[in-house]
PASEBA-1860 file (N, C-alpha, C; in nm, 3 decimals):
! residues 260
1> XXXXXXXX> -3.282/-0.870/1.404/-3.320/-0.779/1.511/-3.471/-0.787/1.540 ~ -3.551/-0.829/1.442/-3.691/-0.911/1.506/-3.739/-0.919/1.614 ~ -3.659/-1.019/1.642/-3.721/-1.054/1.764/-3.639/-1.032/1.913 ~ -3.499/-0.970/1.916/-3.489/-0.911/1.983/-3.515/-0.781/2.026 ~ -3.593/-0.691/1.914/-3.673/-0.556/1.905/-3.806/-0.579/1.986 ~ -3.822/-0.719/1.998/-3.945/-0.753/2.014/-4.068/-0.699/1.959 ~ -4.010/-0.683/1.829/-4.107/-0.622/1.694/-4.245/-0.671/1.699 ~ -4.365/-0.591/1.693/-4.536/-0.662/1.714/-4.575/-0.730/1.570
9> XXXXXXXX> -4.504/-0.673/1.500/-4.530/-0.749/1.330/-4.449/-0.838/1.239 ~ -4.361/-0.913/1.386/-4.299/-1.023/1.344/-4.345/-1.140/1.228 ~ -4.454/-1.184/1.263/-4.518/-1.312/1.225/-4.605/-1.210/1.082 ~ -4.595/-1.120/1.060/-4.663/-1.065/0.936/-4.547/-1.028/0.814 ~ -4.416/-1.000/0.880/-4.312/-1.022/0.809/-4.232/-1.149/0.740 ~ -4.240/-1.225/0.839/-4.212/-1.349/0.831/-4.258/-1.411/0.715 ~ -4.400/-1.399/0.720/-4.453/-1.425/0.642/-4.437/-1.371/0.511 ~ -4.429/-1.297/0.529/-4.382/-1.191/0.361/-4.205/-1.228/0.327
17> XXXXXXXX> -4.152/-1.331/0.402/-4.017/-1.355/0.386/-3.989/-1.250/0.400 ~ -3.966/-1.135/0.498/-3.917/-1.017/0.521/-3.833/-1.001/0.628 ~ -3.767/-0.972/0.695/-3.639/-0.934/0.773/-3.541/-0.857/0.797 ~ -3.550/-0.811/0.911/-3.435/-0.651/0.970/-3.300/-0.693/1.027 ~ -3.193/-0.675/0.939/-3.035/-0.731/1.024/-3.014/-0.591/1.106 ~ -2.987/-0.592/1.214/-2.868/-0.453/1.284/-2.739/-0.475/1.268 ~ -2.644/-0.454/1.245/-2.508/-0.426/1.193/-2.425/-0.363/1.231 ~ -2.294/-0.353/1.291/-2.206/-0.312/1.339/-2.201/-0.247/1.507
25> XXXXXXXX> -2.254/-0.398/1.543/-2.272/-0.374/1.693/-2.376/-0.372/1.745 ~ -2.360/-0.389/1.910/-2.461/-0.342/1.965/-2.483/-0.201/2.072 ~ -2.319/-0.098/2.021/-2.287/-0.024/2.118/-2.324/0.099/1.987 ~ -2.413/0.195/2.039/-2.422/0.292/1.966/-2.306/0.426/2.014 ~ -2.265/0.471/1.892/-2.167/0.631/1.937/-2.263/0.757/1.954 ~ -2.418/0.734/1.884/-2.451/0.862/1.964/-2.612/0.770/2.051 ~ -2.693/0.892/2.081/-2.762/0.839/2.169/-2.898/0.953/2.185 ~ -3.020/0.861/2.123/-3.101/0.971/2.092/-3.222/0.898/2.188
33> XXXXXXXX> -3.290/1.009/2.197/-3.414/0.966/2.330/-3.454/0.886/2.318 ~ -3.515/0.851/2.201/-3.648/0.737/2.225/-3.588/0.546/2.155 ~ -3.444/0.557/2.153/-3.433/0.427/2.079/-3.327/0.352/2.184 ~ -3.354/0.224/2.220/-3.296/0.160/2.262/-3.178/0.046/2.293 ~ -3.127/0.117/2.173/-2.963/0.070/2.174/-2.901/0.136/2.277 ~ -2.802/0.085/2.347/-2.704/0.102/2.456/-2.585/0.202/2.342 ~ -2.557/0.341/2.441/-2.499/0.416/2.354/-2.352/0.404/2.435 ~ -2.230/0.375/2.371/-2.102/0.360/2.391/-2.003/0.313/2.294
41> XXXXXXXX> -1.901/0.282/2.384/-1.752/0.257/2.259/-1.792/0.118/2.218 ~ -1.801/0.121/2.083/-1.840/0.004/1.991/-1.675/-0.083/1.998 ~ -1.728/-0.235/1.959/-1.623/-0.317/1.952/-1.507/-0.318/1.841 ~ -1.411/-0.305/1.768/-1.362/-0.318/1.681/-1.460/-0.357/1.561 ~ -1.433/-0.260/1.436/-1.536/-0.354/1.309/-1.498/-0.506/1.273 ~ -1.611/-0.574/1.268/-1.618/-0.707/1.232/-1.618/-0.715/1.066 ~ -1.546/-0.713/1.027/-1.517/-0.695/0.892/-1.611/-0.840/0.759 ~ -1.584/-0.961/0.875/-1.687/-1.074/0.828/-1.797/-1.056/0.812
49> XXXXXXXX> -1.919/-0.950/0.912/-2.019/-0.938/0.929/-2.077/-0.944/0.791 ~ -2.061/-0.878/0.722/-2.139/-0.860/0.606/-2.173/-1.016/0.492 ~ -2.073/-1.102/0.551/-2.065/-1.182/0.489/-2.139/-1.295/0.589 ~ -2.161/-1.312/0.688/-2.256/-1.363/0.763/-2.374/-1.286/0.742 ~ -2.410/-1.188/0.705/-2.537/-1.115/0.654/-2.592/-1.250/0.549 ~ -2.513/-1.193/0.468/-2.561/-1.244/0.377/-2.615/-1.379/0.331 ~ -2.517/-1.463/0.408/-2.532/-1.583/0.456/-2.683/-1.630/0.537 ~ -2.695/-1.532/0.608/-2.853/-1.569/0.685/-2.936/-1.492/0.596
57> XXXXXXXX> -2.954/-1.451/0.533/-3.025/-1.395/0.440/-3.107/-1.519/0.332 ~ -2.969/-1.566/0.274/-2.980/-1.699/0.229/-3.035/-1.819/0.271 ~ -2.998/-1.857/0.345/-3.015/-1.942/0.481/-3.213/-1.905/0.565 ~ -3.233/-1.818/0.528/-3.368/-1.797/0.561/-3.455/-1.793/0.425 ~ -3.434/-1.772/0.293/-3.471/-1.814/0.209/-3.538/-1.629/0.199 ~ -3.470/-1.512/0.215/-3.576/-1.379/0.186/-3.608/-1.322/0.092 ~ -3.694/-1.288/0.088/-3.765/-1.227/-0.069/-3.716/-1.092/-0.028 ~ -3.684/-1.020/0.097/-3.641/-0.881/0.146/-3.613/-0.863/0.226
65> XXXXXXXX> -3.499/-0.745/0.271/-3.422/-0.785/0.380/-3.361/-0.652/0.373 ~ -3.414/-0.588/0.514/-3.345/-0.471/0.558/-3.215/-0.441/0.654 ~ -3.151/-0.403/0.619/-3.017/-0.335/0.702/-3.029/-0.221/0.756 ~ -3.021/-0.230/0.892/-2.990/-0.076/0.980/-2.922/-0.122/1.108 ~ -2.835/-0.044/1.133/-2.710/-0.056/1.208/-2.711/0.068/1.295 ~ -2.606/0.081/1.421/-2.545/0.199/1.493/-2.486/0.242/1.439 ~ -2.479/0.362/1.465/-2.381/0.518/1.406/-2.249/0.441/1.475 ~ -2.137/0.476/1.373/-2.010/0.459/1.447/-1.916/0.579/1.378
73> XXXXXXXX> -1.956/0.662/1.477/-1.852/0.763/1.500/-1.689/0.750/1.502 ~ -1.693/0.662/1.547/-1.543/0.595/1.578/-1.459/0.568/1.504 ~ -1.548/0.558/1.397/-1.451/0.488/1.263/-1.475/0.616/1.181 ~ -1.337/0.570/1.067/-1.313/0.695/0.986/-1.407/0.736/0.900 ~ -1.457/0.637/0.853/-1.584/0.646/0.743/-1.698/0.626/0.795 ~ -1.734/0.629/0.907/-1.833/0.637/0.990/-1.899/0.487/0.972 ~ -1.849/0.365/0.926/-1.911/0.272/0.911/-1.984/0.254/0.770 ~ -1.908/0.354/0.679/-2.012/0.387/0.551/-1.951/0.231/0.398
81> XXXXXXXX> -1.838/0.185/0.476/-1.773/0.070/0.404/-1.883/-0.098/0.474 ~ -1.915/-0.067/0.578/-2.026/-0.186/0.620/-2.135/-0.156/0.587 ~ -2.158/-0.114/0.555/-2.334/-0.056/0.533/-2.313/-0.099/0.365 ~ -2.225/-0.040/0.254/-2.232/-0.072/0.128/-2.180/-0.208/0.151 ~ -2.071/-0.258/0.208/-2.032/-0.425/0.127/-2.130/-0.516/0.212 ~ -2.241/-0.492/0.310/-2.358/-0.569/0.353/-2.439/-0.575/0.203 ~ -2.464/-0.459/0.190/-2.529/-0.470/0.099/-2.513/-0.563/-0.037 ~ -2.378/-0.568/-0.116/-2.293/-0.595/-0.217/-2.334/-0.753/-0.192
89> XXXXXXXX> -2.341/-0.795/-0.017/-2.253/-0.934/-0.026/-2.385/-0.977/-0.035 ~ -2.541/-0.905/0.001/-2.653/-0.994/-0.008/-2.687/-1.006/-0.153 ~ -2.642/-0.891/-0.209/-2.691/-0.911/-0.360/-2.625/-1.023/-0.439 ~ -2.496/-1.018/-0.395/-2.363/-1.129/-0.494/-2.420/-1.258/-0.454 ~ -2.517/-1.315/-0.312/-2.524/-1.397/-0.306/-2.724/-1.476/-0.302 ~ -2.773/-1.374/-0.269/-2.872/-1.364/-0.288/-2.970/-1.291/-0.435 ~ -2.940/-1.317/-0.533/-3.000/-1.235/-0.656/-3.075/-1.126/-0.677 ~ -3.229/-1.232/-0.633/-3.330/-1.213/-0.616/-3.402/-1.117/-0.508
97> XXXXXXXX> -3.302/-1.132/-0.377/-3.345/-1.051/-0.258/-3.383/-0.907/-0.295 ~ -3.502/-0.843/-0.301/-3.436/-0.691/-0.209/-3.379/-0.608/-0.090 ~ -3.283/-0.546/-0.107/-3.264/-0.475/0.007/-3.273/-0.329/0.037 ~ -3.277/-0.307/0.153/-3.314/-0.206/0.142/-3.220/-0.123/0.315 ~ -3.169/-0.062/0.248/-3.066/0.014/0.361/-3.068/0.125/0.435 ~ -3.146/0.095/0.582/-3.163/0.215/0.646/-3.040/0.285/0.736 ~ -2.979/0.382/0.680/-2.855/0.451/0.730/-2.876/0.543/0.789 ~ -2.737/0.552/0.891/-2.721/0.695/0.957/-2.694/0.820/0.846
105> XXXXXXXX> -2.658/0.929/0.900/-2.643/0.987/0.809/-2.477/1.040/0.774 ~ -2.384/0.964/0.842/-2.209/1.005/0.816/-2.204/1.119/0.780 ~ -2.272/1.217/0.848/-2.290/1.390/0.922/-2.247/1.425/0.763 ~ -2.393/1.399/0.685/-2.373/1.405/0.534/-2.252/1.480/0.461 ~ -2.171/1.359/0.475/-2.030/1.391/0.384/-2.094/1.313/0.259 ~ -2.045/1.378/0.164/-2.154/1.324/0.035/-2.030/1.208/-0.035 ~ -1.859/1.232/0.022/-1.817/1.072/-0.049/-1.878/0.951/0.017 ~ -1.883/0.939/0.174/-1.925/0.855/0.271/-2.069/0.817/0.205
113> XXXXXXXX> -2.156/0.908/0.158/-2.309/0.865/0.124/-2.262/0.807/0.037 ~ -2.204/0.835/-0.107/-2.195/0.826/-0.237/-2.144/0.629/-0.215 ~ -2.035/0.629/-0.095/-1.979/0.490/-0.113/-2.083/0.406/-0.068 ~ -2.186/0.431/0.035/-2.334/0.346/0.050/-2.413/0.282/-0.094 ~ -2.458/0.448/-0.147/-2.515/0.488/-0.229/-2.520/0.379/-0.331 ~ -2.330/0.363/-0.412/-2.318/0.262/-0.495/-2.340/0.143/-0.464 ~ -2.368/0.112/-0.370/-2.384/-0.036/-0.349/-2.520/-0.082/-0.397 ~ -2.578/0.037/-0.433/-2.722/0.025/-0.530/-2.842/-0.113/-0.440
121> XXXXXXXX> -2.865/-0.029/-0.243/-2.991/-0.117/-0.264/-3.134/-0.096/-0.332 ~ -3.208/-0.129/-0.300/-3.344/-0.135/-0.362/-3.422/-0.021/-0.280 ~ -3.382/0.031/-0.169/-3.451/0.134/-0.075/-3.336/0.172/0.016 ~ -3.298/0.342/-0.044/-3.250/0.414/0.050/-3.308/0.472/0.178 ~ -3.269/0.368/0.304/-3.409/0.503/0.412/-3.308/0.587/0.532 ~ -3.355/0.674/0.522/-3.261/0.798/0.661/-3.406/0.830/0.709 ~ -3.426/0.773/0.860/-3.566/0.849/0.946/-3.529/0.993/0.956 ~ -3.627/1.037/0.953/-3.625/1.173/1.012/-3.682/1.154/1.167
129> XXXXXXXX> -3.770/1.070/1.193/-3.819/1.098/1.309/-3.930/1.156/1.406 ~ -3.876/1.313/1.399/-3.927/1.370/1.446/-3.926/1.553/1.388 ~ -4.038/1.639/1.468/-3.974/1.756/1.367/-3.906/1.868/1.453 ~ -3.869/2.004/1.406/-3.749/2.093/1.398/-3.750/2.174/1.482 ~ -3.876/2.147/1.596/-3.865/2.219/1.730/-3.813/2.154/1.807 ~ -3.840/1.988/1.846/-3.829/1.913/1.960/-3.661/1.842/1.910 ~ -3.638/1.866/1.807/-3.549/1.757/1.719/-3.408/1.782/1.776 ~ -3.361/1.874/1.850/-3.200/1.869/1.894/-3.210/1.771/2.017
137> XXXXXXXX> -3.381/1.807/2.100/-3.375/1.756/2.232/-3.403/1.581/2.181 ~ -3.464/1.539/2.114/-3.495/1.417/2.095/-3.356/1.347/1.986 ~ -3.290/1.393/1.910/-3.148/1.294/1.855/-3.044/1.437/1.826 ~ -2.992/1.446/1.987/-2.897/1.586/1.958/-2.765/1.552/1.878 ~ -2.740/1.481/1.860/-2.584/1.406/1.730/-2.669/1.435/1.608 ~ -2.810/1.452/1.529/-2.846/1.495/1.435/-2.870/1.629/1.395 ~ -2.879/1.641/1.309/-2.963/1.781/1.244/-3.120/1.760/1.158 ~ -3.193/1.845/1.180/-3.274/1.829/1.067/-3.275/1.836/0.936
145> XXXXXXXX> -3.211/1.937/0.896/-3.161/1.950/0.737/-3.063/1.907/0.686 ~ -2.982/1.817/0.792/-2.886/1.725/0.746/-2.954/1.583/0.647 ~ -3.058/1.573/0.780/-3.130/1.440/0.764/-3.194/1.427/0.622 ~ -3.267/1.591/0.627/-3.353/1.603/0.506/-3.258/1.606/0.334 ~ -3.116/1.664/0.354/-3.029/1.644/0.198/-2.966/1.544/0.223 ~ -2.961/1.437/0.317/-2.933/1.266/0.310/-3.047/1.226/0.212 ~ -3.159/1.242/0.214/-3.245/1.159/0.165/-3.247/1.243/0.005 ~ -3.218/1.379/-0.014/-3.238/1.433/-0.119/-3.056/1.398/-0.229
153> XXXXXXXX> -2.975/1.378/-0.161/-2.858/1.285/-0.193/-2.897/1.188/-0.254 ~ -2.991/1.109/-0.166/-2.999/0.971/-0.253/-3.088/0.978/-0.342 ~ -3.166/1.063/-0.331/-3.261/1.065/-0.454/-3.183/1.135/-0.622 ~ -3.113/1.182/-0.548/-3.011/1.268/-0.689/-2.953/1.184/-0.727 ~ -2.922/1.032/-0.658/-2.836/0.944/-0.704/-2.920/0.858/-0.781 ~ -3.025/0.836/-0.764/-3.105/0.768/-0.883/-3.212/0.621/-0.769 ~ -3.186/0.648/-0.660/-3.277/0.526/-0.525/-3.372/0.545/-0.489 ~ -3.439/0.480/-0.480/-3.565/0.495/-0.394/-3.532/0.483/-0.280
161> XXXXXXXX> -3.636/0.645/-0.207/-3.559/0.701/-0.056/-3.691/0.697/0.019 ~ -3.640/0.650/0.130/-3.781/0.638/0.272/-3.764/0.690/0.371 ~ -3.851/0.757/0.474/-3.811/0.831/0.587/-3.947/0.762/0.704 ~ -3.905/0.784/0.830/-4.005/0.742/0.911/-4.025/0.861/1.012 ~ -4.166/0.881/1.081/-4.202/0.945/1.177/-4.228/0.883/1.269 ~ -4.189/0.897/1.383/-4.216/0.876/1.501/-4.314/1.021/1.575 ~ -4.442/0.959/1.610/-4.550/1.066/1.674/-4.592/1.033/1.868 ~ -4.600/1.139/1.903/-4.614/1.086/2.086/-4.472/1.128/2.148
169> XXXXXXXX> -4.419/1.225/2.106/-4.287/1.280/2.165/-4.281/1.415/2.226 ~ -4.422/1.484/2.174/-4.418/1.650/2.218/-4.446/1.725/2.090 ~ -4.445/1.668/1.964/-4.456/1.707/1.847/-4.647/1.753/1.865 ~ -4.628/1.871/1.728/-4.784/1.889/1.744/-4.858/1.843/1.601 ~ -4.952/1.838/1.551/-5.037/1.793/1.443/-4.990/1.854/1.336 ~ -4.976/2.005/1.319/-4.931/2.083/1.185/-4.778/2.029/1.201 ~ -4.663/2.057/1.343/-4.540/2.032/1.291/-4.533/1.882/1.208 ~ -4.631/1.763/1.231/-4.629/1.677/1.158/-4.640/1.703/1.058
177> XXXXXXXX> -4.775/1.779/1.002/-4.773/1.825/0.871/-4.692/1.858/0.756 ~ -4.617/1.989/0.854/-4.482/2.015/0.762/-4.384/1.964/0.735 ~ -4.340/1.846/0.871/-4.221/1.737/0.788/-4.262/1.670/0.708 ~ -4.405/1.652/0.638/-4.409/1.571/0.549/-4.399/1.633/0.464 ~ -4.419/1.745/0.434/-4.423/1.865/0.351/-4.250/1.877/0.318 ~ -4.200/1.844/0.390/-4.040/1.880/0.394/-3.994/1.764/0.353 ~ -4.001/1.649/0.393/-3.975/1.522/0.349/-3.965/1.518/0.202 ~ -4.136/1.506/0.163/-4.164/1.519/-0.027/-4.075/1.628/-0.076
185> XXXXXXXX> -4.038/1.755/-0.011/-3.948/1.818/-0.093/-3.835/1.777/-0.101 ~ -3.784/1.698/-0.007/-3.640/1.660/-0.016/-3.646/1.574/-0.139 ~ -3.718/1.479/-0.168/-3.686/1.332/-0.252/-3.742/1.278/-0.194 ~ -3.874/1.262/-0.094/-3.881/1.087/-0.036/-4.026/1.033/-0.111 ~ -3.979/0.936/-0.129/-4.085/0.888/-0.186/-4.182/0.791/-0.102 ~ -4.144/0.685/0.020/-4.218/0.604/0.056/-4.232/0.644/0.214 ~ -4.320/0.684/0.298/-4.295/0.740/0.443/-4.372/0.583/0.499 ~ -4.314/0.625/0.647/-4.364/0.558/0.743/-4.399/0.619/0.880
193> XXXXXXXX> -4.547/0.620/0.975/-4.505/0.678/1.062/-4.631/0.566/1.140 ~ -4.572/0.627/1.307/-4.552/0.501/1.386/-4.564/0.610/1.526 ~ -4.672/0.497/1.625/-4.667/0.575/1.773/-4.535/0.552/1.870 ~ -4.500/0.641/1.903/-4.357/0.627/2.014/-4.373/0.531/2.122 ~ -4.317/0.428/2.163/-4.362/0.367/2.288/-4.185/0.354/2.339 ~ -4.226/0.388/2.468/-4.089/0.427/2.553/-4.031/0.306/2.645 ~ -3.920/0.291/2.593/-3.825/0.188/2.585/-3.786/0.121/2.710 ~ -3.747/0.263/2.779/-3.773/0.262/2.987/-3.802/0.354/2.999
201> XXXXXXXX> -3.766/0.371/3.149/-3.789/0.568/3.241/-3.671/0.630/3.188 ~ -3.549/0.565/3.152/-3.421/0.679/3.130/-3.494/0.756/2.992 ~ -3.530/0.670/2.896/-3.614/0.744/2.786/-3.713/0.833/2.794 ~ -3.713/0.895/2.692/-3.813/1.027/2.651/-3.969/0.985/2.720 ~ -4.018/1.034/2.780/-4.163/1.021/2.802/-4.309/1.010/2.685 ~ -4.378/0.925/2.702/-4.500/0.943/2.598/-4.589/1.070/2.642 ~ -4.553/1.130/2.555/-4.628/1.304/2.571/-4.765/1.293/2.508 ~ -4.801/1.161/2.388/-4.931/1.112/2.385/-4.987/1.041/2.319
209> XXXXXXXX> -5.077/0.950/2.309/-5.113/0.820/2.231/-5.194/0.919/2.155 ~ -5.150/0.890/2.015/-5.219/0.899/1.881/-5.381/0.843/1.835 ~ -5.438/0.939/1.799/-5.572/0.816/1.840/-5.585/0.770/1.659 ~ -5.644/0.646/1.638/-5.626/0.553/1.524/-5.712/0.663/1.418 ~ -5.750/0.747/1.407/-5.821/0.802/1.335/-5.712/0.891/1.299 ~ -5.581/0.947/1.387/-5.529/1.072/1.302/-5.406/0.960/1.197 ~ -5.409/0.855/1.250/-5.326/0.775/1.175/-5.422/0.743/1.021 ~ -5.517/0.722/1.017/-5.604/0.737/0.926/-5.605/0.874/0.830
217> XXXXXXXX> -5.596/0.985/0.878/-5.580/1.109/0.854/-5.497/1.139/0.768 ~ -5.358/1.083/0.830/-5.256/1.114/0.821/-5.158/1.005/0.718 ~ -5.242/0.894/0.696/-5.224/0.826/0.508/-5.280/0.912/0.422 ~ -5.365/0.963/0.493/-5.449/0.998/0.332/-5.373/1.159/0.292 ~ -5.349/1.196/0.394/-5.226/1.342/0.376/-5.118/1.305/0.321 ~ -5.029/1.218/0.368/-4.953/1.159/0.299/-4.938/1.128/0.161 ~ -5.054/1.042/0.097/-5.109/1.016/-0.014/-5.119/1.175/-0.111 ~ -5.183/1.215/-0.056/-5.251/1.339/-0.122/-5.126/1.448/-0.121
225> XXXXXXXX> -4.991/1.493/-0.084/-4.900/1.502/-0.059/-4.796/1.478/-0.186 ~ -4.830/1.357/-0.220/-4.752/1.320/-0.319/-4.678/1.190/-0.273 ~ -4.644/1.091/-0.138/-4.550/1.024/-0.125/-4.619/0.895/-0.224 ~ -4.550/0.828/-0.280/-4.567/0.686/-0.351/-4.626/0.578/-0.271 ~ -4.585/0.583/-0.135/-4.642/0.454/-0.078/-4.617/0.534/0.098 ~ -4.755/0.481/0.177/-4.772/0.509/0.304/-4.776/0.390/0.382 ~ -4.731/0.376/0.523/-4.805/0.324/0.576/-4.827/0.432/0.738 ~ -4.933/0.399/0.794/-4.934/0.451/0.901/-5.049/0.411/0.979
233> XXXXXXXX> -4.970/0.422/1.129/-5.086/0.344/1.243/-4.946/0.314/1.376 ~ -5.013/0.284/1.449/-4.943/0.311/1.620/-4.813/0.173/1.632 ~ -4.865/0.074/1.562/-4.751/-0.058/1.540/-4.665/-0.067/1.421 ~ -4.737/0.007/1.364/-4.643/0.059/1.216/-4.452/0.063/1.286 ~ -4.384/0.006/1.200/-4.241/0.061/1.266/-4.184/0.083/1.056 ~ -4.073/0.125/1.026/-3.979/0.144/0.962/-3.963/0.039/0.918 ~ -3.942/-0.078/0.880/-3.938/-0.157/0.830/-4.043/-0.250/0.794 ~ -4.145/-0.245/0.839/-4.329/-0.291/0.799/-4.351/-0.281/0.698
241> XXXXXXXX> -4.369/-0.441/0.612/-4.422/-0.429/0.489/-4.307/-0.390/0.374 ~ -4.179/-0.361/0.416/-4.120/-0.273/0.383/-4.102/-0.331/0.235 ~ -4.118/-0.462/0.169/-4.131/-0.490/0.039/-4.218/-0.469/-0.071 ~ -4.340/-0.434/0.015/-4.467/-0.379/-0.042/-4.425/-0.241/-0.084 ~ -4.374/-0.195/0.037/-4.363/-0.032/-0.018/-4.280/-0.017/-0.096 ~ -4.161/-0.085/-0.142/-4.108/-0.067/-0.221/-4.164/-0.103/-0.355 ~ -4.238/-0.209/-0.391/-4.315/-0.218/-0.506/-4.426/-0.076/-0.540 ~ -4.490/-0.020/-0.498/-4.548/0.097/-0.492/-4.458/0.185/-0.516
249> XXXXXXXX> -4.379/0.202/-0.461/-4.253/0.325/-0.507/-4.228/0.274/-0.675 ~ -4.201/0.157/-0.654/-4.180/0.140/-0.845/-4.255/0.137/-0.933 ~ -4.412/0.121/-0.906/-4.505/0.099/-0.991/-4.507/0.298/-1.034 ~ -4.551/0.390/-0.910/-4.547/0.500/-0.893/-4.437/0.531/-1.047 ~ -4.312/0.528/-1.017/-4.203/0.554/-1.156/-4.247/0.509/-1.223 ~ -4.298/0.380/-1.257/-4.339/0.347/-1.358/-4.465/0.422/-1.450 ~ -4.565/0.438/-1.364/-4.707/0.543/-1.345/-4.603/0.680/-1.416 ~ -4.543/0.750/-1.358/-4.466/0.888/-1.399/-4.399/0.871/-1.544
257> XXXX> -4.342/0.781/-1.576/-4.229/0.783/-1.667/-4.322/0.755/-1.775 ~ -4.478/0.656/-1.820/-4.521/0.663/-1.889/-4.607/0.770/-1.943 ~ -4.651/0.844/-1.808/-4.734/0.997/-1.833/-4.662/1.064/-1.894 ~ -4.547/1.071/-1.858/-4.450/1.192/-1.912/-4.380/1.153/-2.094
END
C-alpha cells in the first residue's frame, strides 16, 4: 500500500526493509472522514490472501512488515480470521520478519480480538485518531472507549500496543493532551502522531496546519508521559519507522523488568 498511499516516506522505509500490506480489499464497510478507502460492499474473502502476503513479504526480502486492512462488517468475525492467519503465514514463512498488526477494532468482542491477538505479532496497533469531542463526527462506526480497551486488551494479552493521532481536524491542543493521557492509561506503549492532509473535497476539511514546533512539543510530552517510543511531525504516518519503534518498546521492557 506504499505506493499506492502515495506514502512521503517511501524511500526511508524501503530502506529500512520496511513495508505496509492492506488486506481484505479495497471496499471499506464503514467510512470515516479523513481516510481514503472507498467505503462499500467488499468482495467475497480471499481466503489465499494471506498466503500471497506472505509470499511478498519474502520475495521482498523484509526485516518488517505491517498489516492493516478494511473493517469488514460483513463477515461474521469481522475479518478477525485474516488479520491472525496473515499474520501466522508471514511468521511460518518468514522467521525473522517482524510484524506488526494494525486492526480494526471487531466492535471489541474480546473472542474476535483474542483470535488476532494469538497470532502473536510483534506490534499490536488500534489508531485512535482523534479525540472525544470531534470523534463520532470524524469515524462515526467507532467509539472512543471502545478504541481505548482494544488497545488495553492487547496489552492484558502480553503485545506491544501502538496508537496514532491524527492533528488538523478541529481538535484543540489540551484535547490532544488528554488522549495521550488516555492512551498511556489504556496500555499503549509506542504513539504516533501525524498532520491530517485531506484526501479530496468529499473529505473532512483541514481545520489547521500544525506548526513543526508543537510537533516538537508534543514528543517530548509524549516522552515525559511515559510512552516507550514517539514519533511525531506533519509526514509522520502510522507505520513510519515502525521497526524502530518497536525496538524501543522492547528495550523500554527490558529497562522495566531489570529495575524492578
Amino acid at each position: 500500500v506504499c505506493q499506492s498511499a502515495g506514502c512521503p516516506n517511501i524511500f526511508e522505509c524501503w530502506e529500512d526493509r520496511e513495508a505496509t500490506f492492506l488486506i481484505g480489499g479495497d471496499q471499506c464497510t464503514r467510512r470515516c472522514d479523513f481516510c481514503q478507502i472507498d467505503t462499500g460492499k467488499p468482495e467475497d474473502l480471499d481466503r489465499d490472501e494471506p498466503r500471497r502476503v506472505a509470499e511478498s513479504v519474502r520475495t521482498m526480502n523484509l526485516r518488517y512488515a505491517t498489516i492493516t486492512g478494511v473493517a469488514r462488517d460483513d463477515l461474521p468475525d469481522g475479518g478477525a480470521w485474516l488479520y491472525a492467519e496473515t499474520v501466522k503465514q508471514i511468521h511460518e514463512l518468514n522467521p525473522g520478519t517482524g510484524v506488526e498488526n494494525l486492526i480494526p477494532d471487531f466492535n471489541g468482542v474480546p473472542d474476535l480480538l483474542a483470535e488476532v491477538f494469538e497470532s502473536r505479532p510483534e506490534v499490536l496497533a488500534h489508531n485512535l485518531e482523534t479525540v472525544p469531542r470531534i470523534f463520532k463526527r470524524i469515524r462515526p462506526a467507532f467509539r472512543y472507549e471502545r478504541s481505548l480497551d482494544v488497545i488495553t486488551q492487547a496489552r492484558d494479552f502480553g503485545l506491544v500496543t501502538k496508537s496514532n493521532l491524527i492533528l488538523g481536524m478541529g481538535e484543540t491542543r489540551e484535547e490532544v493532551s488528554q488522549a495521550l493521557v488516555d492512551l498511556h492509561s489504556a496500555g499503549c506503549e509506542l504513539i504516533t502522531i501525524t498532520q491530517y492532509l485531506r484526501p479530496s473535497l468529499r473529505h473532512h476539511p483541514v481545520e489547521r496546519w500544525v506548526k513543526p514546533e508543537e510537533f516538537v512539543e508534543l514528543q517530548a510530552e509524549a516522552e515525559g508521559i511515559g510512552f516507550a517510543g514517539v514519533l511525531s511531525g506533519p509526514l509522520v504516518r502510522s507505520s513510519y519507522r515502525a521497526g524502530r519503534l518497536y525496538k524501543q518498546a522492547i528495550e523500554a521492557r527490558c529497562d522495566n523488568s531489570q529495575a524492578g
